[in-house]
N, C-alpha and C positions, 0 to 999 in steps of 0.2 A: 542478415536477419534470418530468423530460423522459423519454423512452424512445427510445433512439438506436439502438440495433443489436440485430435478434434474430435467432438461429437454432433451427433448432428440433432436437430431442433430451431429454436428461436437463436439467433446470432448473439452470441457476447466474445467480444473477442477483447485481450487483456496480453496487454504490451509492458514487460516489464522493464522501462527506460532506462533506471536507473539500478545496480545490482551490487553496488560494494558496499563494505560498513561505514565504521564513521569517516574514515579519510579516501576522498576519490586515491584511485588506481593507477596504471598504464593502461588498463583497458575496462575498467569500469566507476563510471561516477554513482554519485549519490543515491538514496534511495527515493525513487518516484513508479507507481505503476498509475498506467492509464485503463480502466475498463469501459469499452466500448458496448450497448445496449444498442442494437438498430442503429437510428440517427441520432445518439444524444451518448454523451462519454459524463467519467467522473473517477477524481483520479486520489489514489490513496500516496499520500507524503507528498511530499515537496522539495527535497532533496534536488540541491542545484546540480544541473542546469535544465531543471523541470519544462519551463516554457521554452527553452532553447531546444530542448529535443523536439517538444511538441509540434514546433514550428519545423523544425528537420524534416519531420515525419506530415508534414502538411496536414496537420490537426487544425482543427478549427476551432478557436477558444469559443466563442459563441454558444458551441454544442455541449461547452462544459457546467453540467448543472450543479455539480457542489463536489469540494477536496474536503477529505477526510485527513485530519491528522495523527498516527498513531504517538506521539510524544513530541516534546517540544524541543530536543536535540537537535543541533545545528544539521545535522543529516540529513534530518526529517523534513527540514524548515525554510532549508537555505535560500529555496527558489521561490518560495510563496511569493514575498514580495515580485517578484520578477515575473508570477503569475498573474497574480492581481493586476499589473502594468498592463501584461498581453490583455486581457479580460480588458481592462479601462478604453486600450489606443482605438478600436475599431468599434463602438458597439453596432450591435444592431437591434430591431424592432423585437420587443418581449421576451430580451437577451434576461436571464439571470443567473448566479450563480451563488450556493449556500457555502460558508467556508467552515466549516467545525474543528475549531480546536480543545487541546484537549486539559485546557487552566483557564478557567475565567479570567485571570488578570493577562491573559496572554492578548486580550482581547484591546486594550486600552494601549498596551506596550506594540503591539503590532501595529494600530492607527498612528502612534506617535510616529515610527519608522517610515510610515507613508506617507504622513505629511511632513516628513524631515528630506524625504524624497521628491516633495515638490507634487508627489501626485492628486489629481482632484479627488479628496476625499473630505467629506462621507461622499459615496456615490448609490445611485438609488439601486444598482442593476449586481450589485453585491450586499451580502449578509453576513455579517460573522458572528457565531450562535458558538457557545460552548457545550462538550461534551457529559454527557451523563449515562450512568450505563443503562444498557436496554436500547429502545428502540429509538432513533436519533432521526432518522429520514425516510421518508416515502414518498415516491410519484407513479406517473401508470409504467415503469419500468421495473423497478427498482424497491426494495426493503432495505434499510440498513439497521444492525444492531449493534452496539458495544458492548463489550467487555474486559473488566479493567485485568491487568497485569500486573507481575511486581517489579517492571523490569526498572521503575523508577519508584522508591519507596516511596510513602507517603501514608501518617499516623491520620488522615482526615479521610480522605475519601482516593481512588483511583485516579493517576493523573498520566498515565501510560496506557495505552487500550490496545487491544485485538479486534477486529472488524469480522461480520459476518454478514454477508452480502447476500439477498436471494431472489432469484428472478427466475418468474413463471416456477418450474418445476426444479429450477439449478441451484444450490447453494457452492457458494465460495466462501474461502475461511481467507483470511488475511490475520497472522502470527501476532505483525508487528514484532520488536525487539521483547524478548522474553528475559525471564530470570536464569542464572547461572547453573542451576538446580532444575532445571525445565520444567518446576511444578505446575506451573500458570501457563500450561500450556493449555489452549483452551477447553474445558470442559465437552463442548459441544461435539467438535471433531472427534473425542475418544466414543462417546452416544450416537451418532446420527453420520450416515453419508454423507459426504462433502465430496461433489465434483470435481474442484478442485482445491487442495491448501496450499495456499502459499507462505510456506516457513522458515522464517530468518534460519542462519546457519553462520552465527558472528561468538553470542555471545554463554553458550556451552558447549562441551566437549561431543563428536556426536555418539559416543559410543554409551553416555550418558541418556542422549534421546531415545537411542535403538530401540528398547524395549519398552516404551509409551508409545510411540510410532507404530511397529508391527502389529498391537493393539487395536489399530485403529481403522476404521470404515471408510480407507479412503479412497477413492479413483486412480485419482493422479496427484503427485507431490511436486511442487515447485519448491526448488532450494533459495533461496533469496539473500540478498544483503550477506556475501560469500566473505570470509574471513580468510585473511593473506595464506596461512596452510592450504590453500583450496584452489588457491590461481593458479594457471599455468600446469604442470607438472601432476601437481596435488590435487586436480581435479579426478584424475583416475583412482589415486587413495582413496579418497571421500567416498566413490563411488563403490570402491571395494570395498570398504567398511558397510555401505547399506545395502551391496547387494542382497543381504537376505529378507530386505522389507516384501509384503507379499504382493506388495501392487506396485504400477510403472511409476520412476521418478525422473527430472531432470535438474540438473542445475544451470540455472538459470545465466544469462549472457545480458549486456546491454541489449535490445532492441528486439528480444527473442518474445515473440506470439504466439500466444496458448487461445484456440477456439474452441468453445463448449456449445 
């Protein structure tokens, strides 16, 4: 485990579990980050083997107040149910936890799977709320906002989202899976400081990014969800490709710790 960027303030500290695209690796599984606020976590994707890290990592599901799904991609997805379990096995006293996905009907197809899994559901100490863009969550931690993507088309409304996280004085950008053309890359990051973004690096070319990227107001860059060119060997390529961004990047590892 590594420890890549701190600043100092209110603690948020943001573990990126999972770090490969669509198919786990040799050395990275699916996509799951955990963000830490003080005593209370909340974690973006789902991506198996989400609660099995969690639990690695001696997380306390209790402390998890609500998963954000950026698309409904097996990737994204895989561990929810296996989240929800950990969530159900132990609860405790004023436990909850909000699950936003991001397809209404996601919502009725996920229940079936859980009661095809034997687990007690409906259960009172979960919620599963679907997505809309704008403002989606808030407690005395925590703002979250959506914003949709094209990275899953769709002629009706946004069914693939970017995440934008803000706590006390901190914004976090979360990419999620973008389009091939990096247009929908989110608005806001190119406008506004973002402490930290964390940006897929799967599904466009990055020399394609480079010059929206350099554009932009940002701290620190987390590379995410790493595309096979990039493992191994190809991590120093990557790297030399974006040396000319103007601010620190990393690309990101299983288990690797970003504190803001």
């Amino acid at each position: 485990m590594r420890s890549s960027y701190t600043e100092t303030g209110e603690s948020m500290r943001i573990t990126t579990q999972g770090t490969s695209h669509g198919n786990h690796t040799y050395n990275r599984f699916n996509s799951s980050t955990l963000v830490e606020v003080d005593d209370v976590s909340y974690l973006i994707d789902a991506g198996a083997p989400a609660n099995g890290l969690m639990i690695r990592a001696n997380k306390e599901f209790h402390k998890l107040q609500a998963v954000f799904i950026t698309h409904m991609h097996e990737d994204h997805t895989g561990g929810l149910p296996g989240v929800i379990k950990s969530l159900l096995k132990r609860p405790q006293d004023n436990q909850h936890t909000d699950i936003f996905l991001p397809e209404e009907r996601a919502i009725s197809q996920l229940e079936g799977w859980l009661k095809a899994m034997h687990l007690k559901w409906p259960s009172s100490i979960i919620s599963l709320k679907s997505i809309e863009e704008g403002p989606i969550f808030e407690d005395d931690k925590i703002t979250m906002k959506a914003v949709g993507n094209n990275h899953i088309k769709s002629s009706n409304k946004p069914v693939s989202f970017s995440f934008i996280l803000n706590s006390s004085e901190k914004q976090v950008v979360f990419t999620g899976d973008l389009s091939q053309d990096f247009s929908d890359f989110p608005v806001i990051v190119r406008e506004e400081p973002s402490d930290i973004c964390i940006c897929e690096m799967t599904h466009f070319l990055p020399k394609t990014a480079l010059p929206i990227l350099k554009g932009c107001p940002i701290k620190y860059l987390v590379l995410n969800h790493i595309h096979d060119p990039w493992h191994g060997e190809g991590e120093e390529t990557l790297k030399e490709i974006l040396k000319s961004l103007p601010y620190p990047f990393a690309i990101a590892h299983d288990g690797d710790v970003f504190e803001i």
